[in-house]
C-alpha positions as CSV (number, residue, x, y, z in Angstrom):
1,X,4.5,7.1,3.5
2,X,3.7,3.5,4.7
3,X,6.5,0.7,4.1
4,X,5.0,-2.9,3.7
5,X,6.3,-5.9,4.0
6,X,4.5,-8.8,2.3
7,X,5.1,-12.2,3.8
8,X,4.0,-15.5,2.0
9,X,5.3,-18.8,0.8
10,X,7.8,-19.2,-2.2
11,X,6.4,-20.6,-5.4
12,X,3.2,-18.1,-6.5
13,X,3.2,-16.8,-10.1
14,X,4.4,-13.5,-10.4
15,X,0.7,-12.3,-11.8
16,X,-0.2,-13.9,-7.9
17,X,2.5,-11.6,-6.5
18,X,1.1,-8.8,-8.7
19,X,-2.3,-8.8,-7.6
20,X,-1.6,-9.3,-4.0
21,X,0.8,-6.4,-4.4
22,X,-1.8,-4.2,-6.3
23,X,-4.0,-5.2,-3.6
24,X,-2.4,-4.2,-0.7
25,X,-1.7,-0.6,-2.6
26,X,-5.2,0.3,-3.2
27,X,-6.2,-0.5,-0.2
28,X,-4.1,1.8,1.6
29,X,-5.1,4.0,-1.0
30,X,-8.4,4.0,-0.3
31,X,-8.6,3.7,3.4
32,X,-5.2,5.5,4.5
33,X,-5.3,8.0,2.1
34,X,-2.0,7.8,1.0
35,X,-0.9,9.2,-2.6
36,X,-1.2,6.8,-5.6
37,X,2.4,7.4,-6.3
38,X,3.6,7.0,-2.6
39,X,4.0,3.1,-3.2
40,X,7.1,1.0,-1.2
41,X,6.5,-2.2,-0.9
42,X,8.9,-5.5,-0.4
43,X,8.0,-9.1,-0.8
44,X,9.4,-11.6,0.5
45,X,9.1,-15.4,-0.3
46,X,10.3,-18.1,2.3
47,X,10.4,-21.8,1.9
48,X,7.7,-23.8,3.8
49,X,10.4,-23.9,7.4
50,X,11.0,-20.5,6.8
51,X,7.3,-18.8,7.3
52,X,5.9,-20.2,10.8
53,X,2.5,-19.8,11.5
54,X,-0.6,-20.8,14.0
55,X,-2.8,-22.5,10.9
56,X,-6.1,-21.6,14.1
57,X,-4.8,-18.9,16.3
58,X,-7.7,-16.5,16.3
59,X,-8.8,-17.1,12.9
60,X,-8.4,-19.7,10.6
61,X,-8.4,-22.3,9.5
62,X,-5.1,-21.4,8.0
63,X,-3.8,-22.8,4.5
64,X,-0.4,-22.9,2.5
65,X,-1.7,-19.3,1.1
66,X,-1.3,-17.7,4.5
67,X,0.0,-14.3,4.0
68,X,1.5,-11.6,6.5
69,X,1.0,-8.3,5.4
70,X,3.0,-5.4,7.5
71,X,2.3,-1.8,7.0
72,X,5.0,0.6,9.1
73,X,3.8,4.2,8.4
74,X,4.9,7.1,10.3
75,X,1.2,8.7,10.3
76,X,-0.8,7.5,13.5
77,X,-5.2,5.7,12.2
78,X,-7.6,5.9,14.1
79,X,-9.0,1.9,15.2
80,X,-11.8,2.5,12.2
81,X,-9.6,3.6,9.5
82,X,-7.5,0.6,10.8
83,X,-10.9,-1.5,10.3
84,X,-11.2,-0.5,7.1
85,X,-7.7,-1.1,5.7
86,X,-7.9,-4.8,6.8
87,X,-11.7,-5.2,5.5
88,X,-10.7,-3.4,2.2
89,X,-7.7,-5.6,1.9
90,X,-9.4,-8.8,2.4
91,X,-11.9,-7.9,-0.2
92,X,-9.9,-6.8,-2.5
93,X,-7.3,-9.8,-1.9
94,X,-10.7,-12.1,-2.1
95,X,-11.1,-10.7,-5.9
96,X,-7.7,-11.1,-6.8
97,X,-5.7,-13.4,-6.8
98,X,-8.1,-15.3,-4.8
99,X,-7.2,-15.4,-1.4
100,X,-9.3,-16.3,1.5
101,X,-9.9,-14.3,3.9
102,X,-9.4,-16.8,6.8
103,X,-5.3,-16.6,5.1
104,X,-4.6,-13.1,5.6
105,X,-2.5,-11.4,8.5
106,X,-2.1,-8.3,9.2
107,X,-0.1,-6.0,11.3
108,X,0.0,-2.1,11.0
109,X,2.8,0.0,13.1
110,X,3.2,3.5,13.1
111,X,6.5,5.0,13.8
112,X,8.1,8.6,14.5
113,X,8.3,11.1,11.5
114,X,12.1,11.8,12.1
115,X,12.4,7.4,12.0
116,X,12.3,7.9,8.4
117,X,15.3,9.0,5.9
118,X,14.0,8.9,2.5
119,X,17.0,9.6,1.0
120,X,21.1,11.2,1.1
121,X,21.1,10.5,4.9
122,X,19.0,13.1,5.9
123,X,16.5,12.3,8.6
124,X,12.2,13.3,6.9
125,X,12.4,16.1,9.0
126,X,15.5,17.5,8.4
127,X,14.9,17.5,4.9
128,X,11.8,19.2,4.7
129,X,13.4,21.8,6.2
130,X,16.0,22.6,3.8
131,X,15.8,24.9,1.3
């Protein structure tokens, strides 16, 4: 079950917030091979001093659209499933809402199963176990 967090300056349309959402979903969909229903996501808007970024650090040129996508999932990829995530992302990003590739950031981490609580206070592995 990844988390994201998606990172991007205040002001976009909410249908810009839905596609970039829907975006980042099928993508992990389709590369991580998470469930369709296995979606939690949060977004988080910052005024212009609040989101700092390198507009050329390897990549760029950067624009006012830069986004920072962060994926923590407690399942380890391997570097090419990795690859495709980010390529799948930026082309699906590309189609909707529009965003160019060169403004997309993106960090995955993975984490330890028993990191997770889903729920009641019970660490993931805990719970599986009851009955």
């Amino acid at each position: 079950m990844p988390f994201v967090r998606i990172s991007l300056r205040r002001g976009k349309p909410r249908e810009y917030l839905h596609a970039v959402s829907d975006a980042v979903h099928r993508a992990l969909v389709d590369a991580f091979r998470i469930p369709v229903a296995d979606r939690f996501q949060a977004i988080h808007q910052h005024d212009p001093e609040e989101l700092v970024f390198d507009r050329d650090y390897l990549g760029g040129p950067r624009s006012d659209d830069f986004i920072l996508v962060c994926v923590t999932g407690g399942k380890p990829r391997d570097a090419d499933t990795k690859q495709a995530f980010y390529k799948r992302l930026a082309d699906l990003l590309a189609e909707a809402p529009g965003l160019r590739p060169e403004d997309l950031m993106v960090i995955v981490q993975t984490t330890d199963y028993a990191d997770w609580s889903f729920s009641n206070g019970i660490a993931a592995p805990l719970a599986e176990q009851k009955p």
